[in-house]
mmCIF file of the C-alpha atoms, coordinates in Angstrom:
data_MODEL
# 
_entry.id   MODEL 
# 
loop_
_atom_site.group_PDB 
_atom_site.id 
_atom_site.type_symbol 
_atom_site.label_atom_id 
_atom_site.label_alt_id 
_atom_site.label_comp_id 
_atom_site.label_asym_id 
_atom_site.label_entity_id 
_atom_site.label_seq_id 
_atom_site.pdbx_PDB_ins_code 
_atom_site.Cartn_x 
_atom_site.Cartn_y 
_atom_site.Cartn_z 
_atom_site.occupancy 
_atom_site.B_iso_or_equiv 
_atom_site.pdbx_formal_charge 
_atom_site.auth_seq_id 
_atom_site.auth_comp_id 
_atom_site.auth_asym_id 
_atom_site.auth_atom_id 
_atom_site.pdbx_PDB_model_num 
ATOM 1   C CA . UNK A 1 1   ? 16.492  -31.282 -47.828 1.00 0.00 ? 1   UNK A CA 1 
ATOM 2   C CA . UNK A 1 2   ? 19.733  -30.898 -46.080 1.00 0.00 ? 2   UNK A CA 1 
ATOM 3   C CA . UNK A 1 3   ? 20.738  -31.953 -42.462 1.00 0.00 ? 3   UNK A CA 1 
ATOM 4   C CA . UNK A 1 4   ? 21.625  -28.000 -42.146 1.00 0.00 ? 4   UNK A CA 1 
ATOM 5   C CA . UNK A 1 5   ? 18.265  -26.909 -43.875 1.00 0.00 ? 5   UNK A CA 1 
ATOM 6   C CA . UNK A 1 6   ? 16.230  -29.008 -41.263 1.00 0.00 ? 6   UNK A CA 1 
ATOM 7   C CA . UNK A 1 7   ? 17.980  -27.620 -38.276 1.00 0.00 ? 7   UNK A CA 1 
ATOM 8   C CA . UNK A 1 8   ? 17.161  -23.846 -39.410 1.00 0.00 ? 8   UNK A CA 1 
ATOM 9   C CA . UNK A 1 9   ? 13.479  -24.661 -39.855 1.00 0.00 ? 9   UNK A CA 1 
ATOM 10  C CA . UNK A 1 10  ? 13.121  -26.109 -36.815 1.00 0.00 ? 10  UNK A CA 1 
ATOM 11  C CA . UNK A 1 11  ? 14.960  -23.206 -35.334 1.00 0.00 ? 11  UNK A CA 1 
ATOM 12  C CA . UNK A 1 12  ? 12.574  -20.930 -36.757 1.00 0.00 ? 12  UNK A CA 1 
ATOM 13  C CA . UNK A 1 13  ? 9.864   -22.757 -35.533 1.00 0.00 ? 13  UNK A CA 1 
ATOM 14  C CA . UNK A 1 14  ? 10.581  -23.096 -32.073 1.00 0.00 ? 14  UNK A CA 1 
ATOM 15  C CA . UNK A 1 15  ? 11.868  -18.942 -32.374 1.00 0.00 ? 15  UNK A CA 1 
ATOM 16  C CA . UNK A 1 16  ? 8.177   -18.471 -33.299 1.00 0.00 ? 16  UNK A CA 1 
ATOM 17  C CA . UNK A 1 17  ? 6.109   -20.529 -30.892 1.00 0.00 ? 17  UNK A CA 1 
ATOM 18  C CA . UNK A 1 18  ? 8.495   -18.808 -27.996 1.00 0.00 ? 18  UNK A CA 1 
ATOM 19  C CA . UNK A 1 19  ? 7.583   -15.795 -29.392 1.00 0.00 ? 19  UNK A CA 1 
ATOM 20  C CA . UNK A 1 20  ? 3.604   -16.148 -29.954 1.00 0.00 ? 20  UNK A CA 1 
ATOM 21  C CA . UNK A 1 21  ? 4.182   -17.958 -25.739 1.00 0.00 ? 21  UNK A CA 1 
ATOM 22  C CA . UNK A 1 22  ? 6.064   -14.016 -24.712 1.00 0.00 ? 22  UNK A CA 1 
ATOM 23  C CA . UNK A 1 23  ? 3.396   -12.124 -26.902 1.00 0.00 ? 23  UNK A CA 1 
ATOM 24  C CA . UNK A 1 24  ? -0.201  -13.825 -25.553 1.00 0.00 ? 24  UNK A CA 1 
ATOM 25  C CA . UNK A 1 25  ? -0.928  -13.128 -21.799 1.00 0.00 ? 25  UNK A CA 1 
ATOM 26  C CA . UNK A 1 26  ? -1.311  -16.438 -19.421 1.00 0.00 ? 26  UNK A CA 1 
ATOM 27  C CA . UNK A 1 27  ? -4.595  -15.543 -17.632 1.00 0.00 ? 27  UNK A CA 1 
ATOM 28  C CA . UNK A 1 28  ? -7.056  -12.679 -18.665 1.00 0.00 ? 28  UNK A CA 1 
ATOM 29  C CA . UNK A 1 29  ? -6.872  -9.914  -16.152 1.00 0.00 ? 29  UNK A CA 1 
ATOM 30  C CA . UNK A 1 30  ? -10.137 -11.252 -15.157 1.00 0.00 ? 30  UNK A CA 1 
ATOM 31  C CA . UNK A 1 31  ? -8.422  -14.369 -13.778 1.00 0.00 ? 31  UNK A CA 1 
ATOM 32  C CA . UNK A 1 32  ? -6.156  -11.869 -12.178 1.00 0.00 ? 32  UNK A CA 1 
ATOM 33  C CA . UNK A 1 33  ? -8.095  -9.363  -10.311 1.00 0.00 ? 33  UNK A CA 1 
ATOM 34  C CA . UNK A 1 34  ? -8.983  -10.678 -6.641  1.00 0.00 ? 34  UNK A CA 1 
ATOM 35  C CA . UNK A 1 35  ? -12.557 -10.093 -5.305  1.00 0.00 ? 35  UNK A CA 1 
ATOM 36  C CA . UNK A 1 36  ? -14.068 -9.681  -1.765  1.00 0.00 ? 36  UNK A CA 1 
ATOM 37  C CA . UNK A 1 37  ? -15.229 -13.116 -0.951  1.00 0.00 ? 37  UNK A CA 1 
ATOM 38  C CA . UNK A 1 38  ? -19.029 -13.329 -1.151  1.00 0.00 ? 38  UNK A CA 1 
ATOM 39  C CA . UNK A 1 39  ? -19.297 -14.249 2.712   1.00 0.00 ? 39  UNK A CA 1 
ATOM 40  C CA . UNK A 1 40  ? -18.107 -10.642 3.627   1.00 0.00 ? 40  UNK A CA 1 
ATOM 41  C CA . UNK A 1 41  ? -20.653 -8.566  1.358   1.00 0.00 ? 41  UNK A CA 1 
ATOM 42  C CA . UNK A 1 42  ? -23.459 -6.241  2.162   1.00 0.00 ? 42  UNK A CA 1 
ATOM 43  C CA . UNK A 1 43  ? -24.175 -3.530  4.921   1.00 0.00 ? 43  UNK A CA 1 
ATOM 44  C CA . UNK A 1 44  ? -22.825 -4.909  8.164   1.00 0.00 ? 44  UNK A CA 1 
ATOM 45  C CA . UNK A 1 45  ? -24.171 -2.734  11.133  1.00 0.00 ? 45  UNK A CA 1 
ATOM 46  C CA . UNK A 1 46  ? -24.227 -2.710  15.091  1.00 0.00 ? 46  UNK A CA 1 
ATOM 47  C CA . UNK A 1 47  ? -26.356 0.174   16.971  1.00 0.00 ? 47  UNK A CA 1 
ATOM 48  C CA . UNK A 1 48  ? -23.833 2.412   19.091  1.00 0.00 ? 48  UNK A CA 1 
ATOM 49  C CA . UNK A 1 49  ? -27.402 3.589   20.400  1.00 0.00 ? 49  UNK A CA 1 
ATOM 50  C CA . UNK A 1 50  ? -28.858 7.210   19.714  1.00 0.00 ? 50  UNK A CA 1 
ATOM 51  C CA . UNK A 1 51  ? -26.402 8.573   18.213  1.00 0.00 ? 51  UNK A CA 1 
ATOM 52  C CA . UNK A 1 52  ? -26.798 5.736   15.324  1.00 0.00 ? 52  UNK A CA 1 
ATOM 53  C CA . UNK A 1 53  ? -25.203 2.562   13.684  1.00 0.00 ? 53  UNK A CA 1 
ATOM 54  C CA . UNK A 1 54  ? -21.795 1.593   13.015  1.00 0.00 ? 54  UNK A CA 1 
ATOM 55  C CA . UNK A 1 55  ? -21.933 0.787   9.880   1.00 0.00 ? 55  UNK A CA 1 
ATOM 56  C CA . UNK A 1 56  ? -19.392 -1.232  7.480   1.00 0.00 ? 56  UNK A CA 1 
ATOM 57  C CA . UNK A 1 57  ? -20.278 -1.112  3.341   1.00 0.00 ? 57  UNK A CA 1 
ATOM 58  C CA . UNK A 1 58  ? -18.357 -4.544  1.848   1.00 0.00 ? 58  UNK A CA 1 
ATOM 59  C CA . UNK A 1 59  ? -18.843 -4.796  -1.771  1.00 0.00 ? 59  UNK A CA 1 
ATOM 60  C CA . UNK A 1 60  ? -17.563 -6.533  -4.231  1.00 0.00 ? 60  UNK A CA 1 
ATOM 61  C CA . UNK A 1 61  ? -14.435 -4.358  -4.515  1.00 0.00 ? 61  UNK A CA 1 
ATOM 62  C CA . UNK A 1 62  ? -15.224 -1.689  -2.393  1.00 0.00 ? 62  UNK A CA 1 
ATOM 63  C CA . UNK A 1 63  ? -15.361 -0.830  1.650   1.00 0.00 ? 63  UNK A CA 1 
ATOM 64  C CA . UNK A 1 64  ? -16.487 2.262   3.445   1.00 0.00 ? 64  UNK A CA 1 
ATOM 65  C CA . UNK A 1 65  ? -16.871 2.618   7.052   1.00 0.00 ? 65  UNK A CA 1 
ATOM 66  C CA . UNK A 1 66  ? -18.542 5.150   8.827   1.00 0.00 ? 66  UNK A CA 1 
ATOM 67  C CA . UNK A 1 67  ? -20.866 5.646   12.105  1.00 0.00 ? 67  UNK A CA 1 
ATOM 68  C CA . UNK A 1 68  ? -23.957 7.328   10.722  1.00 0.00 ? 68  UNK A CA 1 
ATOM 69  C CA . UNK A 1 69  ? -27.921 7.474   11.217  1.00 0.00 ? 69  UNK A CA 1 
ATOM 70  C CA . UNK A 1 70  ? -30.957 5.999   7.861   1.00 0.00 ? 70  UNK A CA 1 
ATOM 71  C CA . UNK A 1 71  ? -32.382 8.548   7.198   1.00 0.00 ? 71  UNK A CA 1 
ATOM 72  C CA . UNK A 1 72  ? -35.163 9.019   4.089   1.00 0.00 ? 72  UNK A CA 1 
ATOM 73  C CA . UNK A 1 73  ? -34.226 5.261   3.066   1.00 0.00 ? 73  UNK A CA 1 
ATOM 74  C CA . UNK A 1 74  ? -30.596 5.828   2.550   1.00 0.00 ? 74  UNK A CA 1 
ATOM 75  C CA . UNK A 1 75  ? -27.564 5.658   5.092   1.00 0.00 ? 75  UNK A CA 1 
ATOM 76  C CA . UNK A 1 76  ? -26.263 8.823   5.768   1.00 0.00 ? 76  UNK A CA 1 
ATOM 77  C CA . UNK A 1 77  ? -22.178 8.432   5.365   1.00 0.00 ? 77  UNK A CA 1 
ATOM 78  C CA . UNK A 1 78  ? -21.296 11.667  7.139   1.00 0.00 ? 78  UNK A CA 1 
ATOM 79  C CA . UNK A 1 79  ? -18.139 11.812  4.720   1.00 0.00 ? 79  UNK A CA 1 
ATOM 80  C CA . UNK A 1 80  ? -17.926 7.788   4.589   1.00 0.00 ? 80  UNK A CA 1 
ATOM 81  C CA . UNK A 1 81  ? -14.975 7.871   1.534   1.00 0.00 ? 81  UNK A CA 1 
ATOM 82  C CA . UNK A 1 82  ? -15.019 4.283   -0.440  1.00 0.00 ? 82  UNK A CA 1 
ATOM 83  C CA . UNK A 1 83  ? -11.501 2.651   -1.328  1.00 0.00 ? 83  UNK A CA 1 
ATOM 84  C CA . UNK A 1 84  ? -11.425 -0.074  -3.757  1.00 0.00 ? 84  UNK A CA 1 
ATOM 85  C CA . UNK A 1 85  ? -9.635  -3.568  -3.420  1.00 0.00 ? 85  UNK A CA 1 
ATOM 86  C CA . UNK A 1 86  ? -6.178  -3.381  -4.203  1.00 0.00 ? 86  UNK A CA 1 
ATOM 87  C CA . UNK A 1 87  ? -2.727  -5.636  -3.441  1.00 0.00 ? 87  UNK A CA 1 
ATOM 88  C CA . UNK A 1 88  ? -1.308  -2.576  -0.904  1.00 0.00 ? 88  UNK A CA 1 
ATOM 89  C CA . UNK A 1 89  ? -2.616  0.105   0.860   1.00 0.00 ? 89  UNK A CA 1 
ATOM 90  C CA . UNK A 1 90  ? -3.032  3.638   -0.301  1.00 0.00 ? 90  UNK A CA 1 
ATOM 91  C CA . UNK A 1 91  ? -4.229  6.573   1.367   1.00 0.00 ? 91  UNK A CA 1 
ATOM 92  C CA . UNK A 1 92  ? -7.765  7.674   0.457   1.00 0.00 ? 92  UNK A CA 1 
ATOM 93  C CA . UNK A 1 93  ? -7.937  4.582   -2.610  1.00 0.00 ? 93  UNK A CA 1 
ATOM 94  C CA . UNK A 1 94  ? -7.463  0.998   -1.705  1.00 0.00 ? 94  UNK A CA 1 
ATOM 95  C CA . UNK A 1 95  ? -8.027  -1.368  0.953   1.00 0.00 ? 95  UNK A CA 1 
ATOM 96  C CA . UNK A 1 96  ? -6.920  -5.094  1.750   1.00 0.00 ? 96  UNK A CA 1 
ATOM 97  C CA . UNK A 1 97  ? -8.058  -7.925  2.730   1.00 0.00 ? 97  UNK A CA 1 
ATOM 98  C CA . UNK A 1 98  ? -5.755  -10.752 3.528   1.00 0.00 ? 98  UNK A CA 1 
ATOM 99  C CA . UNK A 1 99  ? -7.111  -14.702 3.290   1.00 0.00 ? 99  UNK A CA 1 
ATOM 100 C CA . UNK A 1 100 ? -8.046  -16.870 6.168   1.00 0.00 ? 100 UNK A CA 1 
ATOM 101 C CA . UNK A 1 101 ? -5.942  -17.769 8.606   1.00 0.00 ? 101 UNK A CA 1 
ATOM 102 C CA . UNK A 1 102 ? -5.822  -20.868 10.778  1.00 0.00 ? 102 UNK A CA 1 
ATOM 103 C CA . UNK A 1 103 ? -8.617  -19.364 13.372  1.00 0.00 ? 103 UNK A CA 1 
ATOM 104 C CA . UNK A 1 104 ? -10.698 -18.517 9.812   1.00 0.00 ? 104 UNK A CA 1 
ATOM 105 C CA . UNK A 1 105 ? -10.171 -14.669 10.240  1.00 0.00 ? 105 UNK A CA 1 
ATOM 106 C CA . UNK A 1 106 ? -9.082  -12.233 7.201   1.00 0.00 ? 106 UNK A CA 1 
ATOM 107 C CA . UNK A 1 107 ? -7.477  -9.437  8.006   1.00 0.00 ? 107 UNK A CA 1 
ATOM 108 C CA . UNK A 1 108 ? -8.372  -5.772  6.753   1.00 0.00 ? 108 UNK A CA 1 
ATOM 109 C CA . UNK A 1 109 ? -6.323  -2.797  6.409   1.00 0.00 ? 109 UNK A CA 1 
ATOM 110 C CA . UNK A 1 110 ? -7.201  0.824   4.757   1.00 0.00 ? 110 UNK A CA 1 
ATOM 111 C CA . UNK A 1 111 ? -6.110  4.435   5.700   1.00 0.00 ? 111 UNK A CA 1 
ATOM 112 C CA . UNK A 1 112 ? -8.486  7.444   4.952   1.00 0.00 ? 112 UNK A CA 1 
ATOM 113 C CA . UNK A 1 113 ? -7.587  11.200  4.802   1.00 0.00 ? 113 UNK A CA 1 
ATOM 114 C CA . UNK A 1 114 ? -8.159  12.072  8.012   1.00 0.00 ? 114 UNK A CA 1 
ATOM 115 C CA . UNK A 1 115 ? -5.836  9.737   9.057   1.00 0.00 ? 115 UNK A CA 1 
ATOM 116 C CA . UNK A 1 116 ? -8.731  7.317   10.107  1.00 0.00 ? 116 UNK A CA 1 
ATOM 117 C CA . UNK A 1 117 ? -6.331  4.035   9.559   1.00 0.00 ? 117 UNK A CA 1 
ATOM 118 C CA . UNK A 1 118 ? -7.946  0.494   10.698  1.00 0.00 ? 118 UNK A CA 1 
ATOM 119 C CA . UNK A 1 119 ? -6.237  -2.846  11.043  1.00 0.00 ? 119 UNK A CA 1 
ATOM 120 C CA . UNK A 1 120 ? -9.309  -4.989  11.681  1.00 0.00 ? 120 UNK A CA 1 
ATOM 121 C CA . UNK A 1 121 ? -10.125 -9.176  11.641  1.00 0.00 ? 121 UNK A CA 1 
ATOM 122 C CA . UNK A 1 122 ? -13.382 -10.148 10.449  1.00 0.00 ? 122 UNK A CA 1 
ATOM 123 C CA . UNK A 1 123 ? -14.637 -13.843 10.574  1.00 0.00 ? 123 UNK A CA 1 
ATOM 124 C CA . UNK A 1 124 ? -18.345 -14.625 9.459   1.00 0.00 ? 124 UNK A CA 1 
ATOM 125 C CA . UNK A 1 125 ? -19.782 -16.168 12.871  1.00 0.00 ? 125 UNK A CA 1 
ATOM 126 C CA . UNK A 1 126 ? -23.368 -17.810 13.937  1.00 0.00 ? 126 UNK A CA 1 
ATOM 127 C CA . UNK A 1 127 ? -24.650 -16.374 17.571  1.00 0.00 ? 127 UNK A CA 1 
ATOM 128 C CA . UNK A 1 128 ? -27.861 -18.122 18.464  1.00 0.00 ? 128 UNK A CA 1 
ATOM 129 C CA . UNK A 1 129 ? -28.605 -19.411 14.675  1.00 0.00 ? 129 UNK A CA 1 
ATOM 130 C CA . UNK A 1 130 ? -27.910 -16.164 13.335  1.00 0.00 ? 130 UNK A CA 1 
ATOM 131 C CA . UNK A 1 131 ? -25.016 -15.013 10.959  1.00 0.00 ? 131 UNK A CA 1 
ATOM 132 C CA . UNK A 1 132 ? -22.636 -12.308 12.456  1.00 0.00 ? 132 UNK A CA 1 
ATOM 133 C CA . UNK A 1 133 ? -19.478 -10.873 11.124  1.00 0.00 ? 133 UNK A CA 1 
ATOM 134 C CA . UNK A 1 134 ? -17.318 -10.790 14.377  1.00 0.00 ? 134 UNK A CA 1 
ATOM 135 C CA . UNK A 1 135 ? -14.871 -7.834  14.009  1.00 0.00 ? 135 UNK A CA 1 
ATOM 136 C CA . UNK A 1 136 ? -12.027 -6.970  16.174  1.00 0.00 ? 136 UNK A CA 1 
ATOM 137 C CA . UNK A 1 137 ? -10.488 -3.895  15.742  1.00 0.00 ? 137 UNK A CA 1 
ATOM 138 C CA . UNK A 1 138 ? -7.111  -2.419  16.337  1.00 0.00 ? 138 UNK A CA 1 
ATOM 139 C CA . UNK A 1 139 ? -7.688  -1.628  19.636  1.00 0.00 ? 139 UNK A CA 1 
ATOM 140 C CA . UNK A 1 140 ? -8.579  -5.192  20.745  1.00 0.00 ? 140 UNK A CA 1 
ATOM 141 C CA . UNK A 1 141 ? -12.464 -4.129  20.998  1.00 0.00 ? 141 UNK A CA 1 
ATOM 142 C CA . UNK A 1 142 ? -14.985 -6.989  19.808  1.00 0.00 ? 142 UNK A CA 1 
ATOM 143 C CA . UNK A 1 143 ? -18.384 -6.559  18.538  1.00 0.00 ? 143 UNK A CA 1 
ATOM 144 C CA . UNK A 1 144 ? -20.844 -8.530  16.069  1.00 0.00 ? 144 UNK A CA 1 
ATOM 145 C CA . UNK A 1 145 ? -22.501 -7.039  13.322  1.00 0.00 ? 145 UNK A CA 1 
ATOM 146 C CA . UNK A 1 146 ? -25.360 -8.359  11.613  1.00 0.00 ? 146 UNK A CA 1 
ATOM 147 C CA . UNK A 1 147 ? -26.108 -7.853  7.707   1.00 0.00 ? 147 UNK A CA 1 
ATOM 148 C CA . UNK A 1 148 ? -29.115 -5.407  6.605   1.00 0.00 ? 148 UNK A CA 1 
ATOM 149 C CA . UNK A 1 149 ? -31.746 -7.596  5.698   1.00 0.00 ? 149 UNK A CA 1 
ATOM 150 C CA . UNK A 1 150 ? -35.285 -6.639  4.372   1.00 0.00 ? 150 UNK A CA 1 
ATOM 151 C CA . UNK A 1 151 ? -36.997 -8.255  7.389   1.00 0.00 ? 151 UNK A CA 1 
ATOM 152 C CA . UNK A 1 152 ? -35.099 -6.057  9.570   1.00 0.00 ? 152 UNK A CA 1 
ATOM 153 C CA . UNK A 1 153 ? -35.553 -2.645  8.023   1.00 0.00 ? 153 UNK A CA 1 
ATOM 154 C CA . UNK A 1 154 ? -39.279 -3.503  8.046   1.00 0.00 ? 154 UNK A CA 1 
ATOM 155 C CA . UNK A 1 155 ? -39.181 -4.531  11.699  1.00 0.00 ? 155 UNK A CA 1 
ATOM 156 C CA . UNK A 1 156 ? -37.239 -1.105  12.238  1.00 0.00 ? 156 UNK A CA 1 
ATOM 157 C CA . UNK A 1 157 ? -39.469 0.919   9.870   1.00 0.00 ? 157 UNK A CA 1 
ATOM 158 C CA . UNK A 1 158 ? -36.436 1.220   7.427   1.00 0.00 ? 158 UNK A CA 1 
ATOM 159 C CA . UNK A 1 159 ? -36.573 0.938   3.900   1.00 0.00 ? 159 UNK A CA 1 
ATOM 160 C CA . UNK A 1 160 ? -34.350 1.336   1.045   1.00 0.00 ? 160 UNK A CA 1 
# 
């Protein structure tokens, strides 16, 4: 085999293994797609008193946010709309969630039809041994919400 034959072989080789690199994804979309972090899940609520709870839904990648009353062992959204996780915000589809900052806060952003848009920071907090998710919302107002648990809808004479 020539000097010349060697050097277009090896061409064609390293054409090809280029080409299979272009061709083959990096990471599975899997890999790609960002989740909610597992901290922030479940049905967050503080009572606003007779009128009902506040009530946040955090899923895995969904969000809804509504005040509302439990009624027949299921929250009652009065028009609650969910978005979905996404990398920018879109009316009436996606939400984000940014990651933790130095003070451990993530930020949240969505904007609903009705031109509902929130800006909050959430941080997962303890208050006398219990977990809270402290939220501050775009007007600078602070509250703790506490997660739905099956002790407390008992307690409460709520079930879902």
């Amino acid at each position: 085999m020539t000097k010349h034959q060697k050097l277009n072989r090896l061409a064609v080789a390293f054409i090809a293994v280029i080409g299979m690199g272009a061709v083959m994804p990096g990471t599975t979309a899997s890999a790609k797609a960002r989740t909610t972090p597992k901290e922030l899940r479940g049905v967050w609520i503080r009572s606003i008193g007779d009128s009902g709870f506040m009530q946040y839904h955090i899923g895995k990648n969904t969000f809804w946010v509504n005040y509302g009353m439990y009624n027949s062992g299921k929250w009652d959204r009065n028009g609650g709309r969910t978005v979905k996780l996404g990398s920018k915000v879109k009316k009436n589809k996606t939400f984000t969630l940014s990651k933790k900052n130095k003070k451990g806060y993530r930020t949240l952003k969505y904007l609903l039809s009705n031109d509902d848009s929130g800006k909050m920071k959430l941080k997962k907090v303890k208050v006398n041994k219990k977990v809270r998710l402290k939220i501050t919302d775009v007007y600078g107002e602070t509250h703790n919400y506490f997660k739905v648990t099956k002790h407390w809808e008992v307690k409460n004479d709520m079930h879902f």
